[in-house]
N, CA and C atoms as an extended XYZ file, in Angstrom:
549
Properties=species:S:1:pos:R:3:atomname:S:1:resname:S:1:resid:I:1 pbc="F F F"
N      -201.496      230.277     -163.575 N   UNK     1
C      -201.820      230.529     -162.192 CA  UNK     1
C      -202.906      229.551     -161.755 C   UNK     1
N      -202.518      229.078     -160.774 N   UNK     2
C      -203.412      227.961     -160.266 CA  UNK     2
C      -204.784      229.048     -158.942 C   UNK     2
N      -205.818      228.327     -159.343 N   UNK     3
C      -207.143      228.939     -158.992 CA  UNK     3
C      -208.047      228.043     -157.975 C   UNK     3
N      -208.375      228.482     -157.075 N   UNK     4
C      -209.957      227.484     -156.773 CA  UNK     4
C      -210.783      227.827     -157.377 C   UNK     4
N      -211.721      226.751     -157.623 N   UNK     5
C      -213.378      227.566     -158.208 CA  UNK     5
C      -214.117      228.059     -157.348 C   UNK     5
N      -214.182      227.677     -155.983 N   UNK     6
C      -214.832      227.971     -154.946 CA  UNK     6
C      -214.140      228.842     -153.805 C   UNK     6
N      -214.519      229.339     -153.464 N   UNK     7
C      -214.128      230.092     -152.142 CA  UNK     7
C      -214.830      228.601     -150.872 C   UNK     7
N      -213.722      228.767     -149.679 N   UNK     8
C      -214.081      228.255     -148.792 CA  UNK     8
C      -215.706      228.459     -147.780 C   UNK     8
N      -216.793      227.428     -147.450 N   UNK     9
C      -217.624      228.475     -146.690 CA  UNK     9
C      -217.134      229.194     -145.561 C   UNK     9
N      -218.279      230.257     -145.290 N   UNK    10
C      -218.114      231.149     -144.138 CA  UNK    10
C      -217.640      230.565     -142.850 C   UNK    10
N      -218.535      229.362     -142.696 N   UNK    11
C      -218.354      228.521     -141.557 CA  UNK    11
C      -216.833      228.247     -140.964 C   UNK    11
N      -216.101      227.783     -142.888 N   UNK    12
C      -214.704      226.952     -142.634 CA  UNK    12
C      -214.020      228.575     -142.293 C   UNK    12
N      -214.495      229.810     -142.609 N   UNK    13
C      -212.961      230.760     -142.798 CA  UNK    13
C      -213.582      230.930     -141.188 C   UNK    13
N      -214.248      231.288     -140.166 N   UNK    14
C      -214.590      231.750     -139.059 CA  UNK    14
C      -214.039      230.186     -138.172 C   UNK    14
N      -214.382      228.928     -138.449 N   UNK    15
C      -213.040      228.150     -137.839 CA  UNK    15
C      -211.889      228.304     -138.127 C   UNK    15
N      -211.383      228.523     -139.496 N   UNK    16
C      -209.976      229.240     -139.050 CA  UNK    16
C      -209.548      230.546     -138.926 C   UNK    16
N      -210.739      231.559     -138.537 N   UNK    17
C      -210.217      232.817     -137.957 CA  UNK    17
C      -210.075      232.226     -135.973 C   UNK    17
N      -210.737      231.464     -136.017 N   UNK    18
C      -210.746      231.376     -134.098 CA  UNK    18
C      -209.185      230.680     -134.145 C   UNK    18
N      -208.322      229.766     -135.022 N   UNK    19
C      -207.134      229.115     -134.822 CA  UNK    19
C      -206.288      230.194     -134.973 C   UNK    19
N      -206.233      231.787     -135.643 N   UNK    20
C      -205.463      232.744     -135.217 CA  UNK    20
C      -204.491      232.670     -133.611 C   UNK    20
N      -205.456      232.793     -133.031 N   UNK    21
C      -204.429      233.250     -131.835 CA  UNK    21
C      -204.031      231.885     -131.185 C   UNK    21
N      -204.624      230.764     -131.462 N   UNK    22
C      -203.977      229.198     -131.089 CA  UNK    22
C      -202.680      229.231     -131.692 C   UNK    22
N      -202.596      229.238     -132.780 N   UNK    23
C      -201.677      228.929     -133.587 CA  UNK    23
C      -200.468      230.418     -133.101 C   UNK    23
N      -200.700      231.873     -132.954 N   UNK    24
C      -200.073      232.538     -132.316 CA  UNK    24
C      -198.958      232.178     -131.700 C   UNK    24
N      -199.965      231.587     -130.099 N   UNK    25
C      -199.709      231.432     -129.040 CA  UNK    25
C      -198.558      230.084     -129.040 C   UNK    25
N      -198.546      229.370     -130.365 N   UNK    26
C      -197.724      228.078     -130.663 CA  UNK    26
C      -196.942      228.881     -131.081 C   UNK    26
N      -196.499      229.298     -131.858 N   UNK    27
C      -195.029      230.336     -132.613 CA  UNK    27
C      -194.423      230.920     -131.644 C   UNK    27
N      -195.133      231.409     -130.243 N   UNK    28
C      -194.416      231.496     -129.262 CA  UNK    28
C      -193.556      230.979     -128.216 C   UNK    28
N      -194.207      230.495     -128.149 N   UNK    29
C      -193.576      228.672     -127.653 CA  UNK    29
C      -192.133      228.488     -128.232 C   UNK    29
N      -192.888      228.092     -129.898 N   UNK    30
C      -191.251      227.885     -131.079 CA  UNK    30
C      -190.498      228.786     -130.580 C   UNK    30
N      -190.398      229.842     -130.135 N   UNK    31
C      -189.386      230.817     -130.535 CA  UNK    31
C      -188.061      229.991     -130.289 C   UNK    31
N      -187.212      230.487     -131.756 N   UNK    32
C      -186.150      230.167     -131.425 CA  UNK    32
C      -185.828      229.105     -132.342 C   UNK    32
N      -184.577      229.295     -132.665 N   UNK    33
C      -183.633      228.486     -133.503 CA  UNK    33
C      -182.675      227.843     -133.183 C   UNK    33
N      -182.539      226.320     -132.618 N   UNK    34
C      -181.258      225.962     -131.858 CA  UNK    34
C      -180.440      225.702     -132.722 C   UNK    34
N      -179.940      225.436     -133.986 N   UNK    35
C      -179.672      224.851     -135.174 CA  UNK    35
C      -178.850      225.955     -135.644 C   UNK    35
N      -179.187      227.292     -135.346 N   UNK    36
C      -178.076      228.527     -135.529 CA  UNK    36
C      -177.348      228.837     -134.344 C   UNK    36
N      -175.864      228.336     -135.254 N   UNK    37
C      -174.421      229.024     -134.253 CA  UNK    37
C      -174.015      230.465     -134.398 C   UNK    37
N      -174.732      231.042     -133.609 N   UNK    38
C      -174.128      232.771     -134.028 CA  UNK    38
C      -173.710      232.942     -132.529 C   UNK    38
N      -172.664      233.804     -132.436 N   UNK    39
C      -172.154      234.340     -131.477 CA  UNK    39
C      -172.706      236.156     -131.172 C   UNK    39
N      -173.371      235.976     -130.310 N   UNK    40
C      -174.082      236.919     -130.083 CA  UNK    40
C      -172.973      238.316     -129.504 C   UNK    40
N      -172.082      237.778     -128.749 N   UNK    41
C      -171.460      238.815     -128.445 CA  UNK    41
C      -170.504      239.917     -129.360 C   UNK    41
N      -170.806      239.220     -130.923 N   UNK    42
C      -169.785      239.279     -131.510 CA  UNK    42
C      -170.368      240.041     -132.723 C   UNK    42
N      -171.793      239.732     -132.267 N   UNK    43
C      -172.539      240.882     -133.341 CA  UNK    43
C      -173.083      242.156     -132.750 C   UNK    43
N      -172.557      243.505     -133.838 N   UNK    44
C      -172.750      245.060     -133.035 CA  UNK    44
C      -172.884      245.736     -134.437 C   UNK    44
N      -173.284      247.080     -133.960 N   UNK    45
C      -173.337      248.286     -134.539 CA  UNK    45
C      -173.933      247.607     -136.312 C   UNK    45
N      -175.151      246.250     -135.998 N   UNK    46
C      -176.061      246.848     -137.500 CA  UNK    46
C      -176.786      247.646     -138.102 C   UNK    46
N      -176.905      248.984     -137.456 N   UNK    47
C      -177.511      250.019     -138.477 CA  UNK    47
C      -176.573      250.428     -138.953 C   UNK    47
N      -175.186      250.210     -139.282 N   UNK    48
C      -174.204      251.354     -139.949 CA  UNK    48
C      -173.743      250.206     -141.038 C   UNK    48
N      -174.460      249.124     -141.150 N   UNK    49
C      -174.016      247.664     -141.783 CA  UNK    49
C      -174.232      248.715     -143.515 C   UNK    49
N      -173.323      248.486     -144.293 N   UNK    50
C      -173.026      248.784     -145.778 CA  UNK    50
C      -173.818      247.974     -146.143 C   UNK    50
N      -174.922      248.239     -147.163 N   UNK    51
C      -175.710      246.721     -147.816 CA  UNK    51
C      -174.532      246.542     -149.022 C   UNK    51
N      -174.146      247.039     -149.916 N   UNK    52
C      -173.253      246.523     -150.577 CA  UNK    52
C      -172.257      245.541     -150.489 C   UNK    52
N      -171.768      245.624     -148.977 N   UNK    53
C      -170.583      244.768     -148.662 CA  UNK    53
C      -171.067      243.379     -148.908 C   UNK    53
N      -170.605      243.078     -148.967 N   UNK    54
C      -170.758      240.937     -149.576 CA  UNK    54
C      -171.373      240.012     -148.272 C   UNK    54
N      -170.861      240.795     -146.888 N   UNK    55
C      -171.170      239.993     -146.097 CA  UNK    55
C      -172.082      240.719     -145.356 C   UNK    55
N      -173.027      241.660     -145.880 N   UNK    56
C      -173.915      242.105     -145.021 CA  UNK    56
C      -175.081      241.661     -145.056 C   UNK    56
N      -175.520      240.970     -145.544 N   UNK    57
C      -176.720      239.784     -145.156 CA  UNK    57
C      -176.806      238.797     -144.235 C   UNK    57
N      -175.239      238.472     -144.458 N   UNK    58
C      -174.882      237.628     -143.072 CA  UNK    58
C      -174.982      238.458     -141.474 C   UNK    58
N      -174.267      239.508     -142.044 N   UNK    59
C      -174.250      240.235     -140.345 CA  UNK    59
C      -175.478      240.667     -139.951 C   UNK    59
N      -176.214      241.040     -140.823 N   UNK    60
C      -177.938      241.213     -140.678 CA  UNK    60
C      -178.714      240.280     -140.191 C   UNK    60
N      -178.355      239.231     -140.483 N   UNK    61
C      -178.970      238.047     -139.841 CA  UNK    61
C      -179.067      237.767     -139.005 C   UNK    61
N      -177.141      237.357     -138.698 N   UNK    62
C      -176.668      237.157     -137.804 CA  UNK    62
C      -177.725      238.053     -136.672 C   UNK    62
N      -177.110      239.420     -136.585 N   UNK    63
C      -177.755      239.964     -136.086 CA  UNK    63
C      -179.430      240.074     -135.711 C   UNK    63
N      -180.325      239.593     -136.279 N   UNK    64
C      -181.652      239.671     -136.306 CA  UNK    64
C      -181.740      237.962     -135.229 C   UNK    64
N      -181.251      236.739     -135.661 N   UNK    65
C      -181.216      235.661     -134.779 CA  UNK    65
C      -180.938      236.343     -133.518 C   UNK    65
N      -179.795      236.818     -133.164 N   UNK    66
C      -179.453      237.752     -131.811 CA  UNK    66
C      -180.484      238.523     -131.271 C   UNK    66
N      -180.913      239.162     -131.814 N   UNK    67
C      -182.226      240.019     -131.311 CA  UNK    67
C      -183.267      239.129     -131.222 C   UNK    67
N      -183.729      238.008     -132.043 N   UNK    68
C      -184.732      237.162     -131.487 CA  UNK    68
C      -184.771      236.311     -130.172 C   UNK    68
N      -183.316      235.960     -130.038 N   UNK    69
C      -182.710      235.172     -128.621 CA  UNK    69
C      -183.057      236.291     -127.666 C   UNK    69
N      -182.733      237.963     -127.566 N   UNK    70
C      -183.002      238.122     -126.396 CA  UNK    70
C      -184.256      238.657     -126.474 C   UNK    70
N      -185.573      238.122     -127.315 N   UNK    71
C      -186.954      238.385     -127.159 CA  UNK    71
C      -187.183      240.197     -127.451 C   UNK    71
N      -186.091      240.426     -128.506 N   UNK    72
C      -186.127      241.837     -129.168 CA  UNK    72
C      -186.738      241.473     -130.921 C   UNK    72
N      -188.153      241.322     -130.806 N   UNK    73
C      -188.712      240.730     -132.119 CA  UNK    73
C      -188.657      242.168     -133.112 C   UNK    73
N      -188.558      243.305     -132.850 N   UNK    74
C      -188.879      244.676     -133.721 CA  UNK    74
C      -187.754      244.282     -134.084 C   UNK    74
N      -186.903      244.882     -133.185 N   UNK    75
C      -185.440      244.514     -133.718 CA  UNK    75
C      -185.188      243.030     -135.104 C   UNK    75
N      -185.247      242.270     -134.843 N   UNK    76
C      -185.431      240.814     -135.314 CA  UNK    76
C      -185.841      241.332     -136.839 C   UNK    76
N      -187.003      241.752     -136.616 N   UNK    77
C      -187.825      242.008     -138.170 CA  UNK    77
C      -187.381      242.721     -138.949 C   UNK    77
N      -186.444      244.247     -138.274 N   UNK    78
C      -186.379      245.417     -139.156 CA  UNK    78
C      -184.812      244.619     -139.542 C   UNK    78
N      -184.208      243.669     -138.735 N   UNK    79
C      -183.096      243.162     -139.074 CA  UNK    79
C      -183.332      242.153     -140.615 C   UNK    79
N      -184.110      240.990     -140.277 N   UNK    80
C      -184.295      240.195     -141.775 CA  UNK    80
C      -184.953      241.154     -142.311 C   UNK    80
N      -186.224      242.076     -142.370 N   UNK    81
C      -186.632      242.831     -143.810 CA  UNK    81
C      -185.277      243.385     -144.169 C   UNK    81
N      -184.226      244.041     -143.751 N   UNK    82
C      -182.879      244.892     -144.100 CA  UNK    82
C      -182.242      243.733     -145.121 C   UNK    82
N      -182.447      242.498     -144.661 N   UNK    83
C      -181.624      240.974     -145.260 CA  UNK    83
C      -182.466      241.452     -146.819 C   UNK    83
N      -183.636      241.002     -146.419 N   UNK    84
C      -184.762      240.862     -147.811 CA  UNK    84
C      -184.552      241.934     -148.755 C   UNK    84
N      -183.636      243.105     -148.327 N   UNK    85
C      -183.775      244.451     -149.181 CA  UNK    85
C      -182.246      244.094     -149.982 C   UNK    85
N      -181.693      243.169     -149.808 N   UNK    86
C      -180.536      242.968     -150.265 CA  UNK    86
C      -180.403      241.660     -151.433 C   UNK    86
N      -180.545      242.355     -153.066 N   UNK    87
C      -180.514      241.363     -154.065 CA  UNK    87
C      -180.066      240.594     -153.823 C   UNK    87
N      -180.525      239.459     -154.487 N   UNK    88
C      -179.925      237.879     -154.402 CA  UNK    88
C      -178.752      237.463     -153.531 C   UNK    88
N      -179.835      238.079     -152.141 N   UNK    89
C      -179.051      237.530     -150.947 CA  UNK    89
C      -179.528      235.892     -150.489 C   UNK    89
N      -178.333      234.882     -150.315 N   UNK    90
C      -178.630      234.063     -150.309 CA  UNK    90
C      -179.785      233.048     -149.087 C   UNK    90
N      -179.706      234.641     -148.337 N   UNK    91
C      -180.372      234.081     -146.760 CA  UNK    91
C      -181.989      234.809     -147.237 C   UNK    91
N      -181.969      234.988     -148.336 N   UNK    92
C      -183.350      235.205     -148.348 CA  UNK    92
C      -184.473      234.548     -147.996 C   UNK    92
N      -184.655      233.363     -148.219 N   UNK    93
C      -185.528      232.165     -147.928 CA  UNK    93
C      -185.840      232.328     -146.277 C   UNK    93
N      -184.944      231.937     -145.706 N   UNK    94
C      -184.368      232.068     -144.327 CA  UNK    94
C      -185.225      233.472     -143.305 C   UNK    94
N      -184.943      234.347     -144.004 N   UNK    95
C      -184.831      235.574     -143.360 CA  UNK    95
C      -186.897      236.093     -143.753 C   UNK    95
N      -186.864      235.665     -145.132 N   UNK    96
C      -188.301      235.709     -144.828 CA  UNK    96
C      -189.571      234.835     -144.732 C   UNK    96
N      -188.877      233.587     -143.878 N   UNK    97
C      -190.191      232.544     -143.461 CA  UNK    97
C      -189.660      233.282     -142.218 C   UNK    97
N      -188.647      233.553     -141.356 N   UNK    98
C      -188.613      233.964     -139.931 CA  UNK    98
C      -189.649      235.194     -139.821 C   UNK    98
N      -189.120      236.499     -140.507 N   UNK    99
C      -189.876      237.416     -140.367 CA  UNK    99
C      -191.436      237.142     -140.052 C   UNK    99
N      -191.859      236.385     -141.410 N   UNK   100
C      -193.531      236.208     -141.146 CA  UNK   100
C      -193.746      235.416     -139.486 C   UNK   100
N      -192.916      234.865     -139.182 N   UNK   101
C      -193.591      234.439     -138.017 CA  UNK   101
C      -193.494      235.061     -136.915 C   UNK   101
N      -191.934      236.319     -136.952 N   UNK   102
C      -192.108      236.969     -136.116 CA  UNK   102
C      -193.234      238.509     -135.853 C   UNK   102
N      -193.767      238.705     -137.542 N   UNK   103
C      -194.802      239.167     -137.501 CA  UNK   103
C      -196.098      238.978     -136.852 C   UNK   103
N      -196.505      237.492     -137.178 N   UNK   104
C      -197.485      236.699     -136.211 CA  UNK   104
C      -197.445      236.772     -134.583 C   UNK   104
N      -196.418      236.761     -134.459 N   UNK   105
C      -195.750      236.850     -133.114 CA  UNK   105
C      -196.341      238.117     -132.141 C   UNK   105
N      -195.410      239.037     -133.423 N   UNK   106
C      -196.023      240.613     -132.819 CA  UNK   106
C      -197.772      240.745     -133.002 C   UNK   106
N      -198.314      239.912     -133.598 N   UNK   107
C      -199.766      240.317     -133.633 CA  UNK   107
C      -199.905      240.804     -134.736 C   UNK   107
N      -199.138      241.032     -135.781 N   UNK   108
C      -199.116      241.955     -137.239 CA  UNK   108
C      -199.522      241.179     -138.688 C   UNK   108
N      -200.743      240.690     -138.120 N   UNK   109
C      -201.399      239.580     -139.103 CA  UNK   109
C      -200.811      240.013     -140.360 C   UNK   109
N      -201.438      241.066     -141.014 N   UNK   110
C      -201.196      241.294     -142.330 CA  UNK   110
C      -199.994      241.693     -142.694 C   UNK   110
N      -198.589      241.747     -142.073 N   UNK   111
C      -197.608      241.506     -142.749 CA  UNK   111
C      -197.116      240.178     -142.530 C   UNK   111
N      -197.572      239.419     -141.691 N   UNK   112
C      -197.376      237.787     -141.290 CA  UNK   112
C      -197.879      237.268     -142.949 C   UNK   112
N      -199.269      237.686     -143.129 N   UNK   113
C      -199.766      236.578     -144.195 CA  UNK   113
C      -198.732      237.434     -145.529 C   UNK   113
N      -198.719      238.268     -145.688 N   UNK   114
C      -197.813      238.779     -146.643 CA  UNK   114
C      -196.337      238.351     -147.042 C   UNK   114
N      -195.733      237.949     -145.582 N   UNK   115
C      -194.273      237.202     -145.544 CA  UNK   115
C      -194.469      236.030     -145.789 C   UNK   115
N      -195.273      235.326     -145.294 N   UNK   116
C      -195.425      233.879     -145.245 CA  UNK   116
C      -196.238      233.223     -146.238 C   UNK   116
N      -196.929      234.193     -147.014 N   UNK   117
C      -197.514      233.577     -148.962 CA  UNK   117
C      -196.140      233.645     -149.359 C   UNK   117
N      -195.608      234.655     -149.260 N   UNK   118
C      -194.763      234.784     -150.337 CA  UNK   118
C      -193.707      233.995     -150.284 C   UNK   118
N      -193.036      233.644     -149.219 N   UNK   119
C      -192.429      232.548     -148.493 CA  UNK   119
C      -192.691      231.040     -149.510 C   UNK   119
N      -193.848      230.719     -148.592 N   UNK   120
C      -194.328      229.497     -149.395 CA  UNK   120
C      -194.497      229.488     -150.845 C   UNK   120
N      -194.970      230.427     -151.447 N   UNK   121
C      -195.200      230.430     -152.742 CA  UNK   121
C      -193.707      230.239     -153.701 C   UNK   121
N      -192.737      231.429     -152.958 N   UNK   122
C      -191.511      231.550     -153.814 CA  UNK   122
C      -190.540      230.233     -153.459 C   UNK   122
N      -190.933      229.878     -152.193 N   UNK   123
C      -189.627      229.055     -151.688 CA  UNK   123
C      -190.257      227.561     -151.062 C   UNK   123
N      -191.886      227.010     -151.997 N   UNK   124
C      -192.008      225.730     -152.113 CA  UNK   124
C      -191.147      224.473     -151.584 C   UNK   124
N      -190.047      224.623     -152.043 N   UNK   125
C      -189.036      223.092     -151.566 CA  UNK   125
C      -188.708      223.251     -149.971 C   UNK   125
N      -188.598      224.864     -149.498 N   UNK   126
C      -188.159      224.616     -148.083 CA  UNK   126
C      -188.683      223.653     -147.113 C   UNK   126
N      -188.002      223.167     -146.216 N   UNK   127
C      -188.889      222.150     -145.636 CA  UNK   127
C      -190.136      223.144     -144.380 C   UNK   127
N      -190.131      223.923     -144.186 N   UNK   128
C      -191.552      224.631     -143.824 CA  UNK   128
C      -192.405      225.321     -144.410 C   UNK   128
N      -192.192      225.388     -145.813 N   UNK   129
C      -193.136      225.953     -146.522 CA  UNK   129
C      -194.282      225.517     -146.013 C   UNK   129
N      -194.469      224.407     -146.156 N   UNK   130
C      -196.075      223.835     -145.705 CA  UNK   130
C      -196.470      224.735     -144.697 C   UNK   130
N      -196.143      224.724     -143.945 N   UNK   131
C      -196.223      225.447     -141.967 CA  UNK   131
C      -196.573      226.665     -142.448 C   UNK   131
N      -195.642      227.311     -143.447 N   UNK   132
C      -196.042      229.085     -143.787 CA  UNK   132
C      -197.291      229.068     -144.523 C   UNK   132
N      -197.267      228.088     -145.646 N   UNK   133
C      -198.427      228.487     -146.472 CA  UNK   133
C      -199.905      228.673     -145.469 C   UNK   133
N      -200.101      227.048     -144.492 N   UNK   134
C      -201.136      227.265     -143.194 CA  UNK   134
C      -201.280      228.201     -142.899 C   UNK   134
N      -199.753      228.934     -141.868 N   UNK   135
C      -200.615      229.913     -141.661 CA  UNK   135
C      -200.857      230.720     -141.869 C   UNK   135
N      -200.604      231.280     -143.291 N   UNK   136
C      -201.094      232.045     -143.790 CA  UNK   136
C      -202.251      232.360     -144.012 C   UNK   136
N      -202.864      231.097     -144.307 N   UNK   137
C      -204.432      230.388     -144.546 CA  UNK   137
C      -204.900      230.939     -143.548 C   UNK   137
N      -204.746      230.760     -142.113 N   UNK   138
C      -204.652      230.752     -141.558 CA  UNK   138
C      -205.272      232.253     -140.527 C   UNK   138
N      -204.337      233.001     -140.831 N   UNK   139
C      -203.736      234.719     -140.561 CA  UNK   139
C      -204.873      234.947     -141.506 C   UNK   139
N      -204.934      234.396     -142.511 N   UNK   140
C      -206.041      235.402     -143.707 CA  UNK   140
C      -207.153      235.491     -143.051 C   UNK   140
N      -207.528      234.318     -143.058 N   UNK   141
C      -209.070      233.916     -142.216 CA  UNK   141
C      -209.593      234.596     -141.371 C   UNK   141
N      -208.445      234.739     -140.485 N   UNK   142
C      -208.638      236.005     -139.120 CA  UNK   142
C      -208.823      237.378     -139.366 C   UNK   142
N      -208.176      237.684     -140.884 N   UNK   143
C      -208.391      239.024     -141.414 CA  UNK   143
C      -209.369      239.461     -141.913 C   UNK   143
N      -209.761      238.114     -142.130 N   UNK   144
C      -211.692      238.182     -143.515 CA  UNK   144
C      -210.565      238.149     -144.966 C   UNK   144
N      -209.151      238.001     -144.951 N   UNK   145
C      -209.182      238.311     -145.922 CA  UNK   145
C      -209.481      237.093     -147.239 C   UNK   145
N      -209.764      237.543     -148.564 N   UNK   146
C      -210.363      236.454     -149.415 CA  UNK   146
C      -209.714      236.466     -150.833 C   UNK   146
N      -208.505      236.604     -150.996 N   UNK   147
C      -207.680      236.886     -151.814 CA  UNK   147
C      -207.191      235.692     -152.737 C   UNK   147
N      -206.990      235.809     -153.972 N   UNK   148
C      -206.601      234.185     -154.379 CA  UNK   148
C      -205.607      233.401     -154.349 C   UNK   148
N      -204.482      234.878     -153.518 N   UNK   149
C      -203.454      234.368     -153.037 CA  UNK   149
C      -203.211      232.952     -152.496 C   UNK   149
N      -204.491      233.303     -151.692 N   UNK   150
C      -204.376      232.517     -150.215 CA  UNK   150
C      -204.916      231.248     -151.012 C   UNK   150
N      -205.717      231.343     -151.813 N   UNK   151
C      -206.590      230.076     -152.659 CA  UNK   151
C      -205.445      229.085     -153.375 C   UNK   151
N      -204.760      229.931     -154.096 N   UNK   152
C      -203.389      229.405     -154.549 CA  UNK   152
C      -202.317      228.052     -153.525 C   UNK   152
N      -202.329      229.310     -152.870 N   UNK   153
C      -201.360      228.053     -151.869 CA  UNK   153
C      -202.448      226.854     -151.310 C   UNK   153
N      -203.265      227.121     -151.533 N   UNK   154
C      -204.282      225.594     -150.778 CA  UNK   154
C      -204.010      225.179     -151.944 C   UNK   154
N      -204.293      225.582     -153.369 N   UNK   155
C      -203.866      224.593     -154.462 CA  UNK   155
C      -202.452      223.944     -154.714 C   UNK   155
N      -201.741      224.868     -154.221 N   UNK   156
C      -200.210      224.447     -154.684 CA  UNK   156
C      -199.896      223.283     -154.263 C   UNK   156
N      -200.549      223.259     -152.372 N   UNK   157
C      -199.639      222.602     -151.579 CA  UNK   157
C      -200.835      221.200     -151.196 C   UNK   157
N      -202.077      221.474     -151.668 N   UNK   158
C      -203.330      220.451     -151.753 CA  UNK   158
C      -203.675      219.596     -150.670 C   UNK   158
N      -203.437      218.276     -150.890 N   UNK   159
C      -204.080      217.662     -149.808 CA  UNK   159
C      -203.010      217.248     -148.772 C   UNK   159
N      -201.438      217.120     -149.068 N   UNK   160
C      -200.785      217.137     -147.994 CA  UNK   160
C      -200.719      217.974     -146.822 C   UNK   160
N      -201.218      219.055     -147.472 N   UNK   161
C      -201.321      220.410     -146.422 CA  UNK   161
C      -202.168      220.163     -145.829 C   UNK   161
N      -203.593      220.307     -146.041 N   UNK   162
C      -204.970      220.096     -145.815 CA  UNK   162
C      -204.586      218.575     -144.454 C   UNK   162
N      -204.140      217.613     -145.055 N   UNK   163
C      -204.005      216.605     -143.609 CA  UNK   163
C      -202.824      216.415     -143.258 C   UNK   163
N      -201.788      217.424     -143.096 N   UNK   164
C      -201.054      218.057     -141.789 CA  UNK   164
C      -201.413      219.139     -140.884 C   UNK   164
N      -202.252      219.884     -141.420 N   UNK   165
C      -202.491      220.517     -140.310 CA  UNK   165
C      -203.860      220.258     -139.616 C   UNK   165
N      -204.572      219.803     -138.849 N   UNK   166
C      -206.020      219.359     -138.265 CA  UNK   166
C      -206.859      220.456     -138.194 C   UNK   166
N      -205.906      221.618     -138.163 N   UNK   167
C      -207.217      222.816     -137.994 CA  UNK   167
C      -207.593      223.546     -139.447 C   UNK   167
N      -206.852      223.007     -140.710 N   UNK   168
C      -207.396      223.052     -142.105 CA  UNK   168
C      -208.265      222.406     -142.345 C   UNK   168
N      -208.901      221.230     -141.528 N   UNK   169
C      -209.907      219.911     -142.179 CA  UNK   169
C      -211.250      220.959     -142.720 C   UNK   169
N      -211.565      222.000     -142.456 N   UNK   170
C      -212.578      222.420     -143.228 CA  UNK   170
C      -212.812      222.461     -144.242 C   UNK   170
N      -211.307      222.821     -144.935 N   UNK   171
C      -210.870      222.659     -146.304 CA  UNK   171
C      -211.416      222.143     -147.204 C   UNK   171
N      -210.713      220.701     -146.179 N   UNK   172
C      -210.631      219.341     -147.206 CA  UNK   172
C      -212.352      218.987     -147.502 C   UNK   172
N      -212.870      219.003     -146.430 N   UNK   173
C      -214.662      218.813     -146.700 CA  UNK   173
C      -215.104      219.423     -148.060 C   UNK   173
N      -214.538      220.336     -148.621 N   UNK   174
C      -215.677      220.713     -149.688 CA  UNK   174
C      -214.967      220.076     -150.628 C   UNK   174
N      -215.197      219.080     -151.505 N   UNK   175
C      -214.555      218.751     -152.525 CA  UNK   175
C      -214.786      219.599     -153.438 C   UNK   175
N      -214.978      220.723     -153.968 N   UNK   176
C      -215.018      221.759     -155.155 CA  UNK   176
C      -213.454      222.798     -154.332 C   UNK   176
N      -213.121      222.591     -153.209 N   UNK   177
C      -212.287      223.582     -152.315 CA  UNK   177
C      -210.453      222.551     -153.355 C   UNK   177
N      -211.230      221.487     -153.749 N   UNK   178
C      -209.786      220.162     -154.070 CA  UNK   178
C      -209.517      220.603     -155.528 C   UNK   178
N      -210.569      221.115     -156.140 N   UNK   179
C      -210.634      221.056     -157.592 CA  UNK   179
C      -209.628      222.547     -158.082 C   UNK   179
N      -208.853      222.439     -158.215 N   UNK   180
C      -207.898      223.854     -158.614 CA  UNK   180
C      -207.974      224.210     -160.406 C   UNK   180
N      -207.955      225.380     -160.632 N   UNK   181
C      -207.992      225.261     -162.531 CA  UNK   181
C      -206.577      225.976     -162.342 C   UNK   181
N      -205.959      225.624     -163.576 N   UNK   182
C      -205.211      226.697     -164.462 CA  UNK   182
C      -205.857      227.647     -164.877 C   UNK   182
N      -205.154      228.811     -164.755 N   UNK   183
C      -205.963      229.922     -165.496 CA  UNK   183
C      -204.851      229.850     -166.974 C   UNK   183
């Protein structure tokens, strides 16, 4: 398990508790996936969806993209967590970097940073991991929270992370914040 030795100062976590609701207010904006072809009219009746059936991750989805298009985010969430409750469903990845942001969205910091560590942590290669691990960083900060979770992913994802996002540069300042151990 990868570690910091240091905790970030107070200073750096209270600049990134004030980028909370900046960064929010940007995920709102994002909303939305143009890149998914789902036919909205064509998806119905997912609470009676069988999780067993083979294709009910898909229709869950399906369904949860649909509810995000018409700005039904509860809906959206209880739709991908239903995805996430379904073993080695292949839309897992998918279903829970969306969730965390539609958590953020709703204002529900602490299941945002909860979706979106775990996100980044489990599903590294996606091409937004980076984006989740932030804001997670991110979401924590705003929480006070100080977990090594959150320490982890600054190690995992290091200095590429640290100078993509501009409102991490606090980070990068402490050089003991760079130094990660193995435990």
């Amino acid at each position: 398990m990868l570690r910091n030795q240091t905790a970030p100062p107070d200073a750096c976590r209270a600049e990134l508790a004030r980028q909370a609701p900046i960064r929010i207010r940007q995920l709102r904006r994002e909303a939305g996936y143009p890149d998914e072809r789902v036919d909205c009219a064509q998806v119905s009746g997912v609470q009676n969806v069988d999780l067993a059936n083979p294709d009910a991750d898909l229709v869950l989805f399906q369904a949860a993209v649909c509810a995000e298009r018409a700005d039904d985010l509860r809906s959206a969430a209880e739709s991908y967590e239903r995805v996430l409750a379904i073993p080695r469903s292949k839309l897992e990845p998918r279903a829970m970097g969306r969730v965390g942001k539609i958590y953020a969205r709703l204002e529900r910091l602490g299941e945002a940073v909860d979706r979106l560590a775990s996100y980044a942590s489990r599903f590294a290669g996606e091409r937004d991991a980076r984006d989740a691990a932030a804001d997670a960083i991110i979401f924590g900060a705003a929480l006070g929270e100080t977990s090594t979770r959150l320490d982890e992913l600054a190690c995992i994802f290091g200095d590429p992370l640290l100078r993509s996002r501009p409102e991490l540069r606090c980070l990068a300042t402490r050089a003991s914040w760079n130094k990660c151990v193995r435990e």
